[in-house]
C-alpha positions in Angstrom: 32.3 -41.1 -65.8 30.1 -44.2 -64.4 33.3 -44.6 -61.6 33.6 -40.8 -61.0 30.1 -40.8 -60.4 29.7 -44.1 -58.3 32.5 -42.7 -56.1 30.3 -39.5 -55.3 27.7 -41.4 -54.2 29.4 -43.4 -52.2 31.8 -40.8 -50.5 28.1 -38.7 -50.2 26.5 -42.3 -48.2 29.7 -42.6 -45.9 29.3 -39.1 -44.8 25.1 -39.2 -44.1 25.7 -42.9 -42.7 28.3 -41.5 -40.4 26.5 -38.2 -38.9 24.1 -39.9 -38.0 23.4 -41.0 -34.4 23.1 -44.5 -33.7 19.2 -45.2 -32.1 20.6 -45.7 -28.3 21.8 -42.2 -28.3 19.1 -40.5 -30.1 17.2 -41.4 -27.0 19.6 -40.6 -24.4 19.9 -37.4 -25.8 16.2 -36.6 -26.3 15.7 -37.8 -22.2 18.1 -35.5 -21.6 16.6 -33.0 -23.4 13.5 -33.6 -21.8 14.6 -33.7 -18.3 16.5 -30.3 -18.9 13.3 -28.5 -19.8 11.8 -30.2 -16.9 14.1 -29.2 -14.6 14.0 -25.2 -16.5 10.2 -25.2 -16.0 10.8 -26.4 -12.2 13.4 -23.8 -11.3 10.9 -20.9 -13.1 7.9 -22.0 -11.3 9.2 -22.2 -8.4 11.0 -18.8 -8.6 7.2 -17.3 -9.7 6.0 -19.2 -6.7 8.9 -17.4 -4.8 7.9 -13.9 -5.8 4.1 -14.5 -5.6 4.9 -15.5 -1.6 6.8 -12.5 -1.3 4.7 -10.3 -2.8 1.6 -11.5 -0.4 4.3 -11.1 2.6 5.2 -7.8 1.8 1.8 -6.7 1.4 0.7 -8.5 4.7 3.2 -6.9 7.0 2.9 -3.2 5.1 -1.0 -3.9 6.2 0.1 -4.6 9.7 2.3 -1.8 10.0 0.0 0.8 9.1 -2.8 -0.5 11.4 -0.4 -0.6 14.4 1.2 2.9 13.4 -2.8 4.1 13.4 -3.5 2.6 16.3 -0.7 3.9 18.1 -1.3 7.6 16.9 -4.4 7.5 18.7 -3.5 6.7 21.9 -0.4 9.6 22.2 -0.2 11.6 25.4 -2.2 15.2 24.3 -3.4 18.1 25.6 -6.6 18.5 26.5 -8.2 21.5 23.8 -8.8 24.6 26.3 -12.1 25.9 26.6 -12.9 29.2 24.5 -12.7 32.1 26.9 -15.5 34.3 28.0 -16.0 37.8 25.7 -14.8 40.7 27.5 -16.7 43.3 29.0 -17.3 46.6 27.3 -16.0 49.8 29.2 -17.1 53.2 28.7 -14.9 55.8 28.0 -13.9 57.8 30.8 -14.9 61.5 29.1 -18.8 61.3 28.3 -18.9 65.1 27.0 -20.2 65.5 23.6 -18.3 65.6 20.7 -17.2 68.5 19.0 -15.7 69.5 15.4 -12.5 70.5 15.4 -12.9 72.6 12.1 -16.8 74.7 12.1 
């Protein structure tokens, strides 16, 4: 039982002594960890940076466009508004008898 036992345990070490990384690599592999995430937090911040640029372009040109397209309106080739004519004279009828019911 003592042997069954002590062979566990020792099977158990060889397979915890073995999974583990050695010190060297641990290291390399949390640098490389840490340069990854560097390099994630670079890439998003400059694609935010990206966007934020556009964004401020887009809404710098739309600004320009509309004041050019206002300006322009104003100075389009138009008519003149005509003057309001005079009111028109009154005639008289031509028959200035009196007028008389048709039924009495």
């Amino acid at each position: 039982m003592r042997n069954f036992l002590f062979i566990k345990f020792g099977i158990l070490f060889l397979l915890v002594s073995s999974c583990t990384p050695d010190q060297g690599d641990r290291q390399a592999m949390i640098k490389a960890e840490a340069q990854r995430k560097i390099n994630e937090f670079k890439t998003n911040k400059l694609k935010t940076c990206y966007e934020e640029i556009e964004r401020l372009a887009t809404l710098e040109v739309d600004s320009m466009l509309i004041e050019k397209s206002r300006l322009e309106k104003n100075q389009l080739d138009k008519p003149a508004i005509p003057n309001k004519p005079s009111a028109p004279e009154l005639k008289k009828p031509f028959d200035d008898s009196e007028v008389k019911p048709i039924i009495e």
